[in-house]
DOZAVO-76951 format. One record per residue: residue in three letters; x, y, z of N, C-alpha, C in turn; residue number from 1. Coordinates in steps of 0.02 Angstrom, whole numbers. Layout:
<"ALA"; <X; Y; Z>; <X; Y; Z>; <X; Y; Z>; NUM>;
...
//
This chain:
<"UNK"; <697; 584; -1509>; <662; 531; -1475>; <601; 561; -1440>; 1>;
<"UNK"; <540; 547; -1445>; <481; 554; -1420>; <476; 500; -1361>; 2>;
<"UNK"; <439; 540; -1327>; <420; 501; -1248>; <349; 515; -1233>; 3>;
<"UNK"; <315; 442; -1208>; <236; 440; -1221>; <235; 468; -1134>; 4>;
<"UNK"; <170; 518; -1147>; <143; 519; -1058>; <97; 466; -1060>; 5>;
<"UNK"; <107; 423; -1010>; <39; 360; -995>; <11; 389; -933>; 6>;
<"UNK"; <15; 458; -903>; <-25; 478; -841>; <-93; 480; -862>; 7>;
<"UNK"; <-137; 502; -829>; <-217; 486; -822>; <-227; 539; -770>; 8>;
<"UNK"; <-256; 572; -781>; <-311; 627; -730>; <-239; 640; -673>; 9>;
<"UNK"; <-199; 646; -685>; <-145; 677; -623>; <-135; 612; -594>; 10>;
<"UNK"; <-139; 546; -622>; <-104; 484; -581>; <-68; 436; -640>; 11>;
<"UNK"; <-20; 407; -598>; <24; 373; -639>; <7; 340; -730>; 12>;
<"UNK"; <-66; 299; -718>; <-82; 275; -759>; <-154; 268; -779>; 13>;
<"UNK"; <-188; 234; -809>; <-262; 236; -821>; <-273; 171; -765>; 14>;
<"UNK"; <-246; 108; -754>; <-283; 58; -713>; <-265; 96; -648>; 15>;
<"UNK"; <-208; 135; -623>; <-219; 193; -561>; <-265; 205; -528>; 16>;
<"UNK"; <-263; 253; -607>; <-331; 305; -581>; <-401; 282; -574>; 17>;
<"UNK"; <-402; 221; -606>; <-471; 164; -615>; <-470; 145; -539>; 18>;
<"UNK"; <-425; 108; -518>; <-444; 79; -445>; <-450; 151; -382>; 19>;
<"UNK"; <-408; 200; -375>; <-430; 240; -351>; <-479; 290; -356>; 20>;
<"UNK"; <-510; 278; -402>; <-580; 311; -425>; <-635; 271; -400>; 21>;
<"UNK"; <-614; 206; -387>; <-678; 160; -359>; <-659; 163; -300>; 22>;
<"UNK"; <-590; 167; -265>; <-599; 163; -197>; <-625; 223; -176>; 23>;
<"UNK"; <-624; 260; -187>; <-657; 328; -173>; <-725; 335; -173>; 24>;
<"UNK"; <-758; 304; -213>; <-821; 307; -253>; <-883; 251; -240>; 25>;
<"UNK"; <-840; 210; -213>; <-878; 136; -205>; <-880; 149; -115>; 26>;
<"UNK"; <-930; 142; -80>; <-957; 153; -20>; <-904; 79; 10>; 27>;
<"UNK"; <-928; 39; 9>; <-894; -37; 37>; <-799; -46; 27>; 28>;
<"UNK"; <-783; -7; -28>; <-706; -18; -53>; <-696; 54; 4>; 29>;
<"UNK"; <-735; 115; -17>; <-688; 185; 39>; <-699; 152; 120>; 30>;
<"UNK"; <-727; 108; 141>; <-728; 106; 201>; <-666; 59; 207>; 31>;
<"UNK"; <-675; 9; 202>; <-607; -40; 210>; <-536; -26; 204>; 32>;
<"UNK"; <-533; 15; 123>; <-469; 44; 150>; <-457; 100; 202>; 33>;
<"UNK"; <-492; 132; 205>; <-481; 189; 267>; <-487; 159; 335>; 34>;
<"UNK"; <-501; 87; 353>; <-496; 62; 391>; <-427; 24; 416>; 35>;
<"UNK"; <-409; 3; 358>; <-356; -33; 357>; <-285; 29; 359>; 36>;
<"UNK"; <-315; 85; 332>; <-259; 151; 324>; <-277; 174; 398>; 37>;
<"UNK"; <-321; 175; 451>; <-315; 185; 504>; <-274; 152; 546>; 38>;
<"UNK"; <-282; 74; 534>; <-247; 34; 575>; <-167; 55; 549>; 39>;
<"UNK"; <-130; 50; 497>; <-58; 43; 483>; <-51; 111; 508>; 40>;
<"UNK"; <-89; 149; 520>; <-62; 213; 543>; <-48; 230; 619>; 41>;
<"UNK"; <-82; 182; 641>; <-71; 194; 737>; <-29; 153; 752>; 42>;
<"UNK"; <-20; 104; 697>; <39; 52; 714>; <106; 66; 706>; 43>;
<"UNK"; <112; 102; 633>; <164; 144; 617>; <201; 188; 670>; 44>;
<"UNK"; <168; 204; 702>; <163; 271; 780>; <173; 253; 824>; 45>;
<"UNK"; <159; 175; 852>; <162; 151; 897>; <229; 177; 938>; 46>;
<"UNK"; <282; 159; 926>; <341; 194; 962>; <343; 250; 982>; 47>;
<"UNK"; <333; 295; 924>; <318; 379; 958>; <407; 397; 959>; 48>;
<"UNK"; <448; 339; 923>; <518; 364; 928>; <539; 334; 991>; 49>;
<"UNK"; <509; 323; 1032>; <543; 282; 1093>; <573; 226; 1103>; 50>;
<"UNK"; <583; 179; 1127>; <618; 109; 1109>; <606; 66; 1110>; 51>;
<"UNK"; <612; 13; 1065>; <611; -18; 1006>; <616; -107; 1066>; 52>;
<"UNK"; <579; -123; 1048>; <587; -194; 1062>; <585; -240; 994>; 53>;
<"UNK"; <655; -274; 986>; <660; -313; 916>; <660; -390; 940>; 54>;
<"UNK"; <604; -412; 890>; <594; -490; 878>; <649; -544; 883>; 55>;
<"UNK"; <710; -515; 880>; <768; -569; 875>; <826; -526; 881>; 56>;
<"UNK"; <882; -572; 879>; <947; -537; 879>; <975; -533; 798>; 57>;
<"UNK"; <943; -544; 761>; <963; -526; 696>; <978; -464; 673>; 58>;
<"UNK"; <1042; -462; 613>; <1057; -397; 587>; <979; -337; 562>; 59>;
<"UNK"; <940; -383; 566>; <864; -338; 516>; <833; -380; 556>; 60>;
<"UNK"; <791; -340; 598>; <744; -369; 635>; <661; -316; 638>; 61>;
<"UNK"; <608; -340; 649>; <554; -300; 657>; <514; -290; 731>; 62>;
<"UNK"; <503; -230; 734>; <504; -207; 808>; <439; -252; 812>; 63>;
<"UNK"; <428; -267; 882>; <361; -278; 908>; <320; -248; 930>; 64>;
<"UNK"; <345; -186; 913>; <270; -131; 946>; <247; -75; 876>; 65>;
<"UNK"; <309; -73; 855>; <272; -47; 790>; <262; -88; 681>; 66>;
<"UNK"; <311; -146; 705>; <322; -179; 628>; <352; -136; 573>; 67>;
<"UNK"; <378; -93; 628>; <454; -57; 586>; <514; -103; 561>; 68>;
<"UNK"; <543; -104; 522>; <611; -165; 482>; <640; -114; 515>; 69>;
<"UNK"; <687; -145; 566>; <757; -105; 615>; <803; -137; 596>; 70>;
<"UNK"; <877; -92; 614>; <913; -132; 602>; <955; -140; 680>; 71>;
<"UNK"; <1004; -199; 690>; <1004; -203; 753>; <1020; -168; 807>; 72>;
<"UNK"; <1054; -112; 798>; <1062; -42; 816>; <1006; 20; 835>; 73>;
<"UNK"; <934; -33; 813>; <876; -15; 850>; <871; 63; 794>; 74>;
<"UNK"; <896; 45; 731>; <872; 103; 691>; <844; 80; 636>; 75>;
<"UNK"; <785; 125; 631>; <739; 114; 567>; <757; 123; 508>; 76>;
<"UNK"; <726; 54; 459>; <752; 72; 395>; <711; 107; 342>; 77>;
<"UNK"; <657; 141; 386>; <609; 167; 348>; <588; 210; 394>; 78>;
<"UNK"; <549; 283; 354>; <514; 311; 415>; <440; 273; 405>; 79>;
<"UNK"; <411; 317; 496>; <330; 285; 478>; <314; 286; 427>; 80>;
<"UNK"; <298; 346; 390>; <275; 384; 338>; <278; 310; 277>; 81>;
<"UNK"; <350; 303; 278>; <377; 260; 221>; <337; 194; 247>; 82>;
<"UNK"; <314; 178; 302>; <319; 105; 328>; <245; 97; 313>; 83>;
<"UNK"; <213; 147; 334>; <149; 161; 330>; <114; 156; 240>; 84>;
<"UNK"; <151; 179; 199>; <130; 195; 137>; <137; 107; 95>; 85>;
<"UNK"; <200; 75; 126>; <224; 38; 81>; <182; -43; 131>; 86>;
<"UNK"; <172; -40; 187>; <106; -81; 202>; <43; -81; 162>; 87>;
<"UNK"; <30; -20; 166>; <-26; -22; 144>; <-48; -54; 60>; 88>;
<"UNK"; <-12; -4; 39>; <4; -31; -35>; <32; -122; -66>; 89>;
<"UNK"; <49; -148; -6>; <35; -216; -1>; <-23; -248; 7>; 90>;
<"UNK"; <-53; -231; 68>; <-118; -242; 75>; <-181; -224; 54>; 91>;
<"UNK"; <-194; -160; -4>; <-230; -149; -41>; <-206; -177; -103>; 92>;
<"UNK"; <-167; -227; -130>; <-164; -240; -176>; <-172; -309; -169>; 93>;
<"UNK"; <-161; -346; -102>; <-172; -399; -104>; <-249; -409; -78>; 94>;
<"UNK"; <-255; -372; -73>; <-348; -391; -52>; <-395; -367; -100>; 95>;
<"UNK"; <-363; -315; -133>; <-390; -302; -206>; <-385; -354; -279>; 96>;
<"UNK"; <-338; -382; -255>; <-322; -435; -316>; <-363; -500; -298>; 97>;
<"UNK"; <-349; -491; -239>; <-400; -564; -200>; <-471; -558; -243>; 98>;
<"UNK"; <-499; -507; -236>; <-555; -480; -235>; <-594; -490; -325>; 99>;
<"UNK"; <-534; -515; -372>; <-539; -502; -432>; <-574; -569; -458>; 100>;
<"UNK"; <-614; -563; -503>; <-668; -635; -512>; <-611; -685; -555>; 101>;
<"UNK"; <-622; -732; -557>; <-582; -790; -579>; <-616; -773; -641>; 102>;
<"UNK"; <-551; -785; -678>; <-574; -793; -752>; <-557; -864; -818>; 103>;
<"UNK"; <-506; -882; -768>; <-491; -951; -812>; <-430; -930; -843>; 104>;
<"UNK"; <-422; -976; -895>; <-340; -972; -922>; <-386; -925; -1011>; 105>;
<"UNK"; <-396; -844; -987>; <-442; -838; -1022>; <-403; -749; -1058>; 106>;
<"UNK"; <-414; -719; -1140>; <-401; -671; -1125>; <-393; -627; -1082>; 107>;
<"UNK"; <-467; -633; -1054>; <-489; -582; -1006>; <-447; -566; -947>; 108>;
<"UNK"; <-433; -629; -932>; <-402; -655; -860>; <-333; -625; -875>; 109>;
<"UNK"; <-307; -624; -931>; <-233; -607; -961>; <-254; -495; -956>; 110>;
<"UNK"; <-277; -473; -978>; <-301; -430; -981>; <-317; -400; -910>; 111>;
<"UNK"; <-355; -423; -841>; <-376; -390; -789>; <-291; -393; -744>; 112>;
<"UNK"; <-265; -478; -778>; <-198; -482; -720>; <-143; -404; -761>; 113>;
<"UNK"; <-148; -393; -818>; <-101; -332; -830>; <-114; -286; -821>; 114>;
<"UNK"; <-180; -243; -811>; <-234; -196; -765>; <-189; -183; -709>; 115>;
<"UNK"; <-213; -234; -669>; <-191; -252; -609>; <-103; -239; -587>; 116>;
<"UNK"; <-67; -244; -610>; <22; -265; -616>; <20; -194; -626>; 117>;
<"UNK"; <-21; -162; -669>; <27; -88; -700>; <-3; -32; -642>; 118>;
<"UNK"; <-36; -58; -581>; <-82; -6; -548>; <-31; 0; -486>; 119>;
<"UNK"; <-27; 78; -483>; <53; 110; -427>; <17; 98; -368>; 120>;
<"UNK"; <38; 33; -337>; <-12; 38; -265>; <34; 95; -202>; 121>;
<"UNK"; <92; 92; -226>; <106; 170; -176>; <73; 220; -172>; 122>;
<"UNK"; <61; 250; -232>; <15; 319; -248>; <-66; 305; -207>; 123>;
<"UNK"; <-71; 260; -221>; <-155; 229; -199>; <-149; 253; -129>; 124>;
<"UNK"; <-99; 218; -91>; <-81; 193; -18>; <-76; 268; 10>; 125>;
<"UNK"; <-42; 307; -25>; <-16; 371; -1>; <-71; 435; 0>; 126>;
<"UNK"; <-126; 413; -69>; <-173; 441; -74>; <-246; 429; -15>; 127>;
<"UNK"; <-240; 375; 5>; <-295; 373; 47>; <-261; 395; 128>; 128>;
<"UNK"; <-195; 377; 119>; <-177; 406; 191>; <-175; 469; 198>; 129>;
<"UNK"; <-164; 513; 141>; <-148; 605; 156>; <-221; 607; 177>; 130>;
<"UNK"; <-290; 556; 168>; <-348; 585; 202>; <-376; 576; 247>; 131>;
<"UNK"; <-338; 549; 306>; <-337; 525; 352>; <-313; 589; 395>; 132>;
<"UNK"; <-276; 630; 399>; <-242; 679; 430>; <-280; 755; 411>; 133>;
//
């Protein structure tokens, strides 16, 4: 059995390495996310490990000082690190996809939305944050 590599330049895939090549590269895209990777990162921190004020009395609740998922035992179900990477990678994908021109009920449109789906927004997320530090 043969097994295909679909990596690209040392990243998961080619639409990857495509969007992180423009965020890098594109003056208006490297600012925003490093903006937005600034903010999840002081928020992430916010606690500093100290204690935890949770939104409700629920079994899974999210702190109010940092938007850590706790559980009610006031323990995290993620580290920053993790909380930090997997925000982000939400929010660069949803403002990146926002960002994508309408195309209609059109190949194309079929074509940019599978671009889009196959692109590791963790790696992205994780990649602009290691340059932050």
């Amino acid at each position: 059995m043969t097994t295909t590599d679909t990596t690209y330049n040392g990243w998961t895939n080619y639409p990857t390495w495509a969007v992180a090549l423009w965020i890098d590269n594109d003056e208006p895209l490297y600012r925003e996310s490093r903006r937005r990777a600034k903010g999840i990162h002081k928020d992430a921190h916010a606690c500093d490990g100290g204690a935890h004020v949770l939104a409700d009395n629920a079994a899974l609740s999210i702190c109010e000082n940092c938007s850590v998922l706790m559980t009610a035992a006031c323990e995290p179900l993620q580290t920053p690190e993790e909380h930090e990477v997997s925000t982000l990678a939400k929010g660069l994908e949803a403002w990146l996809t926002e960002k994508a021109p309408e195309l209609g009920g059109t190949v194309w449109a079929d074509l940019l939305g599978h671009a889009l789906a196959a692109v590791n927004w963790p790696e992205i997320a994780k990649h602009v944050l290691e340059e932050l530090e």
